[in-house]
C-alpha positions as CSV (number, residue, x, y, z in Angstrom):
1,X,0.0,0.0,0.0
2,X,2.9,2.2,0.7
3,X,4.4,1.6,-2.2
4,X,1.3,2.4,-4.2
5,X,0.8,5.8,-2.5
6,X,4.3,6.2,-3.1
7,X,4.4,5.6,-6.5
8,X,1.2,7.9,-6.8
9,X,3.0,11.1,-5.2
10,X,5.6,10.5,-7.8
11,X,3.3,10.5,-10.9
12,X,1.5,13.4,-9.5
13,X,4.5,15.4,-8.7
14,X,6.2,14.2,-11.9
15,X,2.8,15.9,-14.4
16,X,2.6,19.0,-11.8
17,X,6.6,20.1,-12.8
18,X,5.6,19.3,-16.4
19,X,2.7,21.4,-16.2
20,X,4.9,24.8,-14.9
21,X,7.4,23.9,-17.1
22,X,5.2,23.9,-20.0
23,X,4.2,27.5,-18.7
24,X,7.2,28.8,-18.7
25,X,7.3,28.1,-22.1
26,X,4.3,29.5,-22.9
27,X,5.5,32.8,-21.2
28,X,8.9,32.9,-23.3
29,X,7.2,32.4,-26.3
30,X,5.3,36.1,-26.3
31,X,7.4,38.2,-28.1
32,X,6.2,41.0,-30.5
33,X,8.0,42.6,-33.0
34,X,7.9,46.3,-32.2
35,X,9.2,47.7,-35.7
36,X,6.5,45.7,-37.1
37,X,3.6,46.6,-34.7
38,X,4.8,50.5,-35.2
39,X,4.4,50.2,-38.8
40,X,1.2,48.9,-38.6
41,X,-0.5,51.5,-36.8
42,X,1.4,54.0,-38.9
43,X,-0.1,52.2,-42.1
44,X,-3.2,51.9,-40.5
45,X,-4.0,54.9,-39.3
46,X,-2.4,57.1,-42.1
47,X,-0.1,58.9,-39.7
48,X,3.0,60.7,-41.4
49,X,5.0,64.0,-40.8
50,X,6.1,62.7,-37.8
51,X,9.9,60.9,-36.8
52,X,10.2,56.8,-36.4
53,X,12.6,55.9,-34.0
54,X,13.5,52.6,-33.4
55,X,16.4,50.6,-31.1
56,X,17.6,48.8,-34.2
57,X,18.7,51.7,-36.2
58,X,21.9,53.3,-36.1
59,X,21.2,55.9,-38.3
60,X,21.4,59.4,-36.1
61,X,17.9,61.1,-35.5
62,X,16.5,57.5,-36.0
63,X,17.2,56.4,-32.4
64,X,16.4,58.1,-29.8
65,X,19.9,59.1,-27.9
66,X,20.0,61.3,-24.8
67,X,19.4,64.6,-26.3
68,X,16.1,63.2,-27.6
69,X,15.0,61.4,-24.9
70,X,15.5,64.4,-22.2
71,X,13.6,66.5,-24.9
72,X,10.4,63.9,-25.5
73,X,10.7,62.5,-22.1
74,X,12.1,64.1,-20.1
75,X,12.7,67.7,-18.1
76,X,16.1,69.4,-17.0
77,X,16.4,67.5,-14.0
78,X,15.4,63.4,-15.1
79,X,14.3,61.8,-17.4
80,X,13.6,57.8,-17.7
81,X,16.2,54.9,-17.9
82,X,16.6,53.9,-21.4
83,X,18.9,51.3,-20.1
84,X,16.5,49.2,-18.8
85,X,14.8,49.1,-22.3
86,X,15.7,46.0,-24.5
87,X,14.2,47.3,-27.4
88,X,11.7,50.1,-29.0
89,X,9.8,51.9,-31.3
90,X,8.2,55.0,-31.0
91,X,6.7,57.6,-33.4
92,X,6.3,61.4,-32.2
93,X,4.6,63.6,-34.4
94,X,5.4,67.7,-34.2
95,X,4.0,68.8,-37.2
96,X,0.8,69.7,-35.9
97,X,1.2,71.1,-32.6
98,X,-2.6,71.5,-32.0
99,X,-3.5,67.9,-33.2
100,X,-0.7,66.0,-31.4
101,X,0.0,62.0,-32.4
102,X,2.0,59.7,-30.3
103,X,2.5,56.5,-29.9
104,X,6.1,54.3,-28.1
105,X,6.5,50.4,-28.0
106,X,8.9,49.3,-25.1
107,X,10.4,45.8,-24.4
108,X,11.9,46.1,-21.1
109,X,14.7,44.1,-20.0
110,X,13.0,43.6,-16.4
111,X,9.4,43.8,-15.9
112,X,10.1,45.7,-12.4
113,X,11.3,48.5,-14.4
114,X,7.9,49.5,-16.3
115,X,6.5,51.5,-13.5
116,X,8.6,54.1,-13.1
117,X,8.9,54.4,-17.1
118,X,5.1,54.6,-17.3
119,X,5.6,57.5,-15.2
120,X,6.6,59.7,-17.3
121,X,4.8,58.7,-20.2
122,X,1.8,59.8,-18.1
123,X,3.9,63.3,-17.1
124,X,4.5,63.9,-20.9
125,X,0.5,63.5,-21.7
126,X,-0.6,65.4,-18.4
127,X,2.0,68.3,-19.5
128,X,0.7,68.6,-22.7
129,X,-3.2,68.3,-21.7
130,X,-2.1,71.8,-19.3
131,X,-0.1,72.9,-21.6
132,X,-3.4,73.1,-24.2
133,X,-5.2,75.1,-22.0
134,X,-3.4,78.2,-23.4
135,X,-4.4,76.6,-26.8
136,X,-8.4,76.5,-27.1
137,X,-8.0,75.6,-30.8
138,X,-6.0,72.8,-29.6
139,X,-7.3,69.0,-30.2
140,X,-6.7,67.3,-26.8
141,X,-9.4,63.8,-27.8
142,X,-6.3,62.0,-28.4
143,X,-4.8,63.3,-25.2
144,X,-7.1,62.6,-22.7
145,X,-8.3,59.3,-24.0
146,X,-4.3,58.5,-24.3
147,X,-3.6,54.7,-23.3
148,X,-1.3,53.2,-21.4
149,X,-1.0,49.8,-21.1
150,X,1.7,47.0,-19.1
151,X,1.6,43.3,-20.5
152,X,4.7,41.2,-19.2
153,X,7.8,43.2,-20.1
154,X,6.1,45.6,-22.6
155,X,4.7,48.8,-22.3
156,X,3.1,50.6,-24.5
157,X,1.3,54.3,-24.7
158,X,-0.6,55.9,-27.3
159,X,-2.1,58.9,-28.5
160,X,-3.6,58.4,-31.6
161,X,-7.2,60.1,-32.9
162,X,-9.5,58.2,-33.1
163,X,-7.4,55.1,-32.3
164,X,-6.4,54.5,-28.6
165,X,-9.0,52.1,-27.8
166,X,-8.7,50.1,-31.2
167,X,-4.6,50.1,-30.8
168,X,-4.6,48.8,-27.1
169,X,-7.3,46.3,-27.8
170,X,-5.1,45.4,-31.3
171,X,-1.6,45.2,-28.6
172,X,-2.9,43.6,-25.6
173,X,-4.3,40.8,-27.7
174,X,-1.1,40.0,-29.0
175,X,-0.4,38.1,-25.3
């Protein structure tokens, strides 16, 4: 009998380490491509007269190096940890200041790391809601329906007319 039970345990405990290790897998296997993902909300939603940057390029004003990030991200005091990102994609358009589209992809290296990031995505969208204020002509839809959204170790924010709701739905079922 003793045996029996014994043997039992060992089946059961045998399947049960199968069955995280097949999560695991399952967990590894979620990877989007960013570039790809970028250029299909670009496509999608017709945006242009803005700058692409992505991690991959090494083309200057194609990345985003410290100048840029401090200017799109930052203020003269901090701005976020592009260290801790593993890879992105983000598109920033300025050639329409009063109808502003946004949108950033992030793979972080560490999933602990997204919070603080997310912070100042949301300080970047809360400026420029105050700052339109002084702008009445201003389009702010896009702005205060702006998404942000955490999903393992991505992040991703968006201020896109018309699109925030469809782009997060499109992203988070990607996981």
């Amino acid at each position: 009998m003793k045996r029996i039970f014994a043997f039992l345990l060992c089946i059961i405990t045998v399947f049960t380490l199968i069955g995280c290790e097949d999560k695991e897998e399952q967990k590894e296997i979620v990877s989007l491509d960013i570039e790809a993902e970028a250029d299909a909300i670009i496509a999608k939603y017709e945006i242009s007269g803005g700058n692409r940057f992505t991690s991959k390029s090494q083309e200057p004003g194609k990345y985003l190096d410290e100048d840029l990030i401090r200017a799109y991200y930052g203020d003269a005091a901090s701005m976020p940890d592009f260290g801790k990102v593993e890879e992105y994609a983000v598109y920033i358009d300025e050639s329409r200041p009063l109808d502003p589209c946004e949108f950033g992809i992030f793979k972080f290296k560490d999933e602990k790391d997204i919070d603080d990031f997310m912070l100042y995505l949301k300080a970047r969208i809360d400026l420029k809601i105050q700052n339109a204020k002084s702008y009445p002509t201003m389009d702010t839809e896009a702005l205060k329906t702006a998404k942000f959204t955490k999903k393992e170790n991505y992040l991703w924010y968006c201020v896109v007319k018309g699109g925030n709701e469809e782009i997060n739905k499109n992203l988070e079922g990607k996981f």
